[in-house]
N, C-alpha and C positions, 0 to 999 in steps of 0.2 A: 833234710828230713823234716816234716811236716809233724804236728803237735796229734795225739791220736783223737781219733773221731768222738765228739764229744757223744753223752748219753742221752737216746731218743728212744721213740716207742719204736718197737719192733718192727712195724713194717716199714719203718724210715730206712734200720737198719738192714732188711732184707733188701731192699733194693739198691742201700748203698755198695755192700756186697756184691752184689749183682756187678755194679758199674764196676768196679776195683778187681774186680776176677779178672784171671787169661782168657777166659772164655768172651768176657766184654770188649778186652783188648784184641782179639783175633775179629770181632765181629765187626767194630771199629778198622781195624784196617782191610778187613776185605768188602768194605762199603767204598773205603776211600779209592782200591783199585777199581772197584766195580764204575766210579766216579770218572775216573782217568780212562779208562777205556771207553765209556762213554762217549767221552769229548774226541777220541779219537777216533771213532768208528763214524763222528757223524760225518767225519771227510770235510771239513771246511777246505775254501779255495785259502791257497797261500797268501800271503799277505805281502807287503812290498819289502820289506824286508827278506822273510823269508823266500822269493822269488830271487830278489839276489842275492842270496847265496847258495840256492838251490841253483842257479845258471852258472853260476862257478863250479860246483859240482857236477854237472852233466856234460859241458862243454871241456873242462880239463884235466889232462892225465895225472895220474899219480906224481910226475915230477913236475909238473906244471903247478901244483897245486900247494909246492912250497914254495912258490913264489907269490912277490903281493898279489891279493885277488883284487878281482872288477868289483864295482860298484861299492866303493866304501865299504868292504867286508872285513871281517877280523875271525878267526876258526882256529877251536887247534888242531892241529894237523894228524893227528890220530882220531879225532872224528869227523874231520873230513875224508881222510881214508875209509873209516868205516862208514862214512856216506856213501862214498864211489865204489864201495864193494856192495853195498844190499843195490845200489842204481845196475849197475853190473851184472850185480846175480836175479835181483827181481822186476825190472825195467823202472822206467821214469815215472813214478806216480807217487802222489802224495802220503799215500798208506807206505809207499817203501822208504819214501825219506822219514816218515816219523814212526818208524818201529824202534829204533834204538832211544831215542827219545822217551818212545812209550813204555820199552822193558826198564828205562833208568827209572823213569818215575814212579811206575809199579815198584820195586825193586827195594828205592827208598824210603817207601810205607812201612815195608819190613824190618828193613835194615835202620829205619827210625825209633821205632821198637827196640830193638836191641841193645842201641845207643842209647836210651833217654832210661831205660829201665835201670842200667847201670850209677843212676846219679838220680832218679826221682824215686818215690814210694809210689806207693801200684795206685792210691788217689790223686795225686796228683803225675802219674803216669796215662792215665784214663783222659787228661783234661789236655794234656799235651796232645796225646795223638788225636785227638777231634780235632783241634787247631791245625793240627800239619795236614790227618788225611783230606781235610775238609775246605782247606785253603783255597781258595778260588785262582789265585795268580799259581799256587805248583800245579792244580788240576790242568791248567789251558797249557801251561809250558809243557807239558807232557804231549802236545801234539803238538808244536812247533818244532819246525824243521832245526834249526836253531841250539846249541848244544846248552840253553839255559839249565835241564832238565837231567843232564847229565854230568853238571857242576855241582847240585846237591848230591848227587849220588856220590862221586868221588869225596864231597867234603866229610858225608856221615861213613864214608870206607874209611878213609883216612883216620878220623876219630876215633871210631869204632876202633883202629890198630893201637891208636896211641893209650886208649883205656886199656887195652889188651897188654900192652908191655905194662901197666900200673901196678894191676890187680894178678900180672905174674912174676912181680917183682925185679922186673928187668933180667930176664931172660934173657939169653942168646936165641933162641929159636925165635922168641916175640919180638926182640930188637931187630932181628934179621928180618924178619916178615915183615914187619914195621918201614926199614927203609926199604928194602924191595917194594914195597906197595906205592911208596910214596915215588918212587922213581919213574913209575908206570905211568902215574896219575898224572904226571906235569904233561902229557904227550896226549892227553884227555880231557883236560881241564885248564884252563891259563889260572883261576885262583885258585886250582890246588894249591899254588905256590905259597900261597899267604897263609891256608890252612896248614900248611906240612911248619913253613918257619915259624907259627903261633904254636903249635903242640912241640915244634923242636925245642923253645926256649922254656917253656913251661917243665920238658921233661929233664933239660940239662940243668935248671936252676936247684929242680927237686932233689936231680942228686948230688949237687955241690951241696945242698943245706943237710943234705945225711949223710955227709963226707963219703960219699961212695966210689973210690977214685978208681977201684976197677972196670963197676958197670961203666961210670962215665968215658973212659976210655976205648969200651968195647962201643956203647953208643956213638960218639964221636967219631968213630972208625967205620961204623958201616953209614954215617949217615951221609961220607963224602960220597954214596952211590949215588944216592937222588942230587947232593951235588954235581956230581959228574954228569945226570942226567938231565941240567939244567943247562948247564953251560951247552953240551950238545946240542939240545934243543935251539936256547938261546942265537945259537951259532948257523944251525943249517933253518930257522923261521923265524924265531923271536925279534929277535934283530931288526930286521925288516918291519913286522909290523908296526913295531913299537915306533918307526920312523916314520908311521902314517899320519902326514900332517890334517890331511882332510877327516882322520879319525877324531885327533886330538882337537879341532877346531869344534868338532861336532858336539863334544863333551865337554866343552868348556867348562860351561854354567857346573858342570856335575864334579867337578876337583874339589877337595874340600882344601882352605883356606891356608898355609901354611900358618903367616902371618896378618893376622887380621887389620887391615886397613882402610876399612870403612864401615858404616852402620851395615851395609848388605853380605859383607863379611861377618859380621859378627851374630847374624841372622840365621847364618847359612847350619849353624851346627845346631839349637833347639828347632828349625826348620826338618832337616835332616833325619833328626831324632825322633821327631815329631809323625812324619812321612814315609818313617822306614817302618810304623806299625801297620801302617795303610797299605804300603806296598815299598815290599813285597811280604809283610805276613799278613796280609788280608782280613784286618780286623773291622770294621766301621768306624768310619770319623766320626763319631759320635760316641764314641765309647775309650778314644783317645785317651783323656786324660783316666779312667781305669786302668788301662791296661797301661801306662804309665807307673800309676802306682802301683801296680801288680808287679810289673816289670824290677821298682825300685825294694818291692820287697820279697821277691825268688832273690834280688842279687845279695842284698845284707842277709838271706837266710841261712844259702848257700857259703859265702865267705866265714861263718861262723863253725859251719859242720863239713863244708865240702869243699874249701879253696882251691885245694889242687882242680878237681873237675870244673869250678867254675872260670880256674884261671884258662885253662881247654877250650872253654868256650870263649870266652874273652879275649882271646888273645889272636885269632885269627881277625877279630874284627879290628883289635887297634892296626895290626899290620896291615891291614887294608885299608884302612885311614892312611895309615904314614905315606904307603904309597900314589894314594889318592892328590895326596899334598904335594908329591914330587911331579905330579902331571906324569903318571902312567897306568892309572889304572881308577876308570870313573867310579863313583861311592853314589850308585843311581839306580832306583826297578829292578830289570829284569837281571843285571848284571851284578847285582849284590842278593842274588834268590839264594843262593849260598848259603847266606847265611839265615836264613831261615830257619832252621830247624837247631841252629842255637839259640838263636831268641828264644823261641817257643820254648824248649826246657825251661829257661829261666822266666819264662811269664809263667808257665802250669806249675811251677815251683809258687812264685807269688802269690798267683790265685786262689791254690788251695791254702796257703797260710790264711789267707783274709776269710776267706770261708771260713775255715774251722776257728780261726778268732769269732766272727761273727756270730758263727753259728753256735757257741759257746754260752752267749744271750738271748738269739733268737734265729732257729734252724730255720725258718723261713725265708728271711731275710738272707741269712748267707749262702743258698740255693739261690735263691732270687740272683744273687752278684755273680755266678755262673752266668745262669741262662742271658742274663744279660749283655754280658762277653760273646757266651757261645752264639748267642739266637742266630747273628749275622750271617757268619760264617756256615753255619750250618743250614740254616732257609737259605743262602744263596748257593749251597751245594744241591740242595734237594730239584731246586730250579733248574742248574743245569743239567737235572738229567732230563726232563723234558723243552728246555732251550738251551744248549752246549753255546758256548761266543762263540761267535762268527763275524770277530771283526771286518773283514774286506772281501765280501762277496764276488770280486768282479769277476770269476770264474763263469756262474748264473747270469749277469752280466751279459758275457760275451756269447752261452747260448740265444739267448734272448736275439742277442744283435743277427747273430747270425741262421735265426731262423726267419728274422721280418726285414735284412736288407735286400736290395734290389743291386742288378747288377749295375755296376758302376760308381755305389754309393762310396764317398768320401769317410774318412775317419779321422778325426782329432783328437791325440791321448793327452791329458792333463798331466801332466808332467810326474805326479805320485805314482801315478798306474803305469807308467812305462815298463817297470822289471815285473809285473806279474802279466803285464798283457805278452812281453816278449818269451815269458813260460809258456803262458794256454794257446800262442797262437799258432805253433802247429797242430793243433788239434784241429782246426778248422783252416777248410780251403779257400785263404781267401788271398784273392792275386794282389792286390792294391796294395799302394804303401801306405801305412798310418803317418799323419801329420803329428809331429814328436811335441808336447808344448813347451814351452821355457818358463823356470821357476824366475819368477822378478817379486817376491814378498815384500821386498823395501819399493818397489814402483808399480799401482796397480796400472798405470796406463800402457806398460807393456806389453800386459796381458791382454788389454785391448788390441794392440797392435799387432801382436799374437795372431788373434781369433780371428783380423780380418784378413788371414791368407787363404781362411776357408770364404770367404764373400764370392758368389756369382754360383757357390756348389749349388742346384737343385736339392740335393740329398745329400747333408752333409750329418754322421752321429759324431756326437762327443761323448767318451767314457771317462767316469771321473772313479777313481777310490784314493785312500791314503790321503784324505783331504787337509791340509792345512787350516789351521785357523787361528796364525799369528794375528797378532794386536787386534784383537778379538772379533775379527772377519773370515767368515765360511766361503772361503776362495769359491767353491760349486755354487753357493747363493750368487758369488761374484759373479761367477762367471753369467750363469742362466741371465741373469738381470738384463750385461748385455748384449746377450743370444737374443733376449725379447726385445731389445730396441730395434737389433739389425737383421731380423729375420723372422720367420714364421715357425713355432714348435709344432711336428707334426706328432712326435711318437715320445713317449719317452717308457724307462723301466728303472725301477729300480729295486734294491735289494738291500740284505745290513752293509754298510759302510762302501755300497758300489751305486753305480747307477749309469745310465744311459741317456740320451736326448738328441733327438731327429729332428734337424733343421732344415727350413728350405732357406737359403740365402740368398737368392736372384733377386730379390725386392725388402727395401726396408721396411718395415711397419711404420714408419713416420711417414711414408710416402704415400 
């Protein structure tokens, strides 16, 4: 609980009014939907990721699909079901895979609301939901195929239960709904997990310190449900995944540190900490250390008037640290968006303390440290409604290709675009095999060796998206460079993060 609004001229405080009403807050999140749908209606092409795990979903059955998937995928298996039922019920198109997606993110504008009112004052309730509806990384995960978007939903459901057995004093009906929900959720979410056992220990600890040895025992008892409903899990998916070495290889760099053993260990956690304002709660690097000290003073506010609810919050994230450190579960972007909309309470807690401190001396000035904050987030919202990302066009791409090739022309896929080119290409007739390329990032003259299987084509296109750019080389600069020693560019197109390029290869250009 924030200190009250200090004393200003009237129309300061009519408009503070304004922002701090339900009225401000309803308008604020149905800006933020209107935001999300947005991004989703502009139908961007799939990305290489979500291409493979969109080809897992289209190509295998319901029982198939509890098994490891293709292409380095990871899903939980209740929304991959509910993938393969809207694929099912409304065919193979990009609006059908991301409506579930879409109705979570909608969903959690509201149910953020809910949540953050319970544990902030209606001003610093106001500052929060700009932050969450306005987020750039939850606006785009709301149209990824991808269950990103539907891990914050479950985390603020989850929450949202566990306030609810608080503030009804541990209820049997709220305890009851409480595991029942959480049991649901593991089957929807892989880090419900971490949320459900951060609120479990929070809520067992509360009632050991108020000697409450009844509720404790009724809690205890029903929460073996969503245990029972792990180990199931566990048993008929988990399992399996979690033994995906090509997964765990991929995420190395992202485990955080047990024991620290070196200087880039020891890096890795104010790095972390640093990178988790940026992304995934989309603040500006530039305002970092702000929102640092906002962050440091929502948490000493809270702990003094609201411990229990900050522990709520806190506590899902250390558990996802711990298991971060056991190598099972990365502490990275899109996969820690999660936890989002904890942070955010505890920064728009912060925030508006320094305000009202501030503006206690000078209400300019402590406005001013808002907008500052907010500007980012919210210019880069208003943006996407007239540019939505659209990271990896190669959808646009492949019309392109396939309205200026000629029959017989050759094709070479750059090894990133393979899983989106093997989505879009039945939509287009085209008889030829594509030339598949091979990743060699440690050896560029592979990739020479590569290219020269297309040598003698007349008409040879290469499509490139999902580009690499390890040890700070634009693989597609790489490549064209030597497309232009050993041949001729007849055509080329391109688009956001795709492109095209029409070679003739019968003769070298040195020659």
């Amino acid at each position: 609980m924030v200190k009250n609004i200090p004393a200003c001229p009237l129309e300061r405080l009519s408009w503070i009014r304004f922002f701090i009403s339900p009225l401000c807050h309803w308008c604020i999140i149905g800006f933020g939907i209107v935001l999300r749908i947005a991004q989703f209606l502009y139908n961007r092409s799939l990305t290489e990721g979500e291409a493979a795990l969109a080809l897992n979903i289209i190509s295998k059955s319901y029982s198939r699909l509890l098994q490891p998937l293709d292409h380095t995928q990871a899903a939980p298996v209740g929304f991959l079901y509910l993938q393969r039922f809207m694929v099912s019920l409304l065919g193979n198109t990009e609006i059908t895979m991301r409506l579930i997606p879409l109705v979570a993110g909608c969903a959690s504008c509201v149910l953020f609301y809910y949540v953050a009112r319970r544990i902030l004052e209606p001003s610093a309730l106001s500052l929060g939901l700009v932050l969450f509806a306005m987020s750039d990384h939850l606006i785009y995960f709301t149209s990824e195929v991808k269950q990103y978007s539907t891990d914050v939903f479950m985390a603020l459901c989850i929450l949202w239960f566990a306030l609810w057995v608080i503030t009804n004093k541990e209820s049997p009906v709220s305890i009851i709904l409480y595991a029942g929900f959480s049991a649901l959720a593991l089957w929807f979410s892989h880090p419900s997990l971490f949320v459900i056992a951060g609120c479990n220990v929070v809520l067992i600890v509360r009632l050991i310190k108020r000697h409450a040895a009844q509720k404790l025992l009724l809690l205890s008892l029903f929460l073996l449900i969503p245990v029972a409903s792990f180990i199931l899990n566990y048993t008929i998916y988990l399992a399996v995944a979690a033994r995906n070495e090509q997964l765990i290889d991929f995420w190395q760099s992202a485990f955080m540190p047990l024991l620290p053993t070196s200087l880039s260990d020891l890096t890795w956690y104010p790095y972390v900490f640093l990178r988790t304002f940026k992304f995934p709660v989309g603040l500006s690097p530039y305002t970092l250390g702000l929102a640092v000290l906002a962050f440091a003073c929502g948490f000493v506010t809270l702990v003094r008037i609201k411990r229990t609810y900050l522990a709520l919050l806190i506590a899902p994230i250390i558990v996802t640290l711990i298991v971060s450190a056991l190598h099972r579960y990365p502490f990275e972007g899109r996969l820690i968006l999660f936890i989002t909309p904890l942070v955010v309470i505890i920064l728009a807690e912060g925030l508006e303390y320094l305000r009202q401190s501030i503006a206690q001396r000078n209400f300019a000035f402590g406005t001013l440290l808002i907008l500052i904050v907010l500007a980012y987030p919210v210019g880069l919202a208003c943006c996407r409604l007239v540019k939505p990302r659209a990271p990896e066009e190669l959808r646009m791409v492949m019309e392109y290709v396939d309205e200026h090739k000629a029959p017989g022309d050759a094709i070479y896929l750059y090894y990133g675009s393979i899983n989106a080119f093997q989505y879009y290409a039945p939509r287009f007739a085209w008889t030829q095999n594509p030339v598949y390329g091979i990743e060699a990032r440690d050896n560029w003259e592979r990739y020479y060796q590569d290219i020269d299987r297309m040598r003698g084509e007349r008409r040879g296109w290469f499509l490139f998206s999902h580009i690499a750019t390890t040890y700070g080389v634009n693989e597609e600069e790489l490549f064209v460079s030597y497309l232009n020693k050993i041949g001729k560019q007849i055509d080329h197109c391109h688009a956001s993060g795709a492109s095209a390029y029409l070679y003739d290869l019968t003769l070298s250009n040195d020659q």
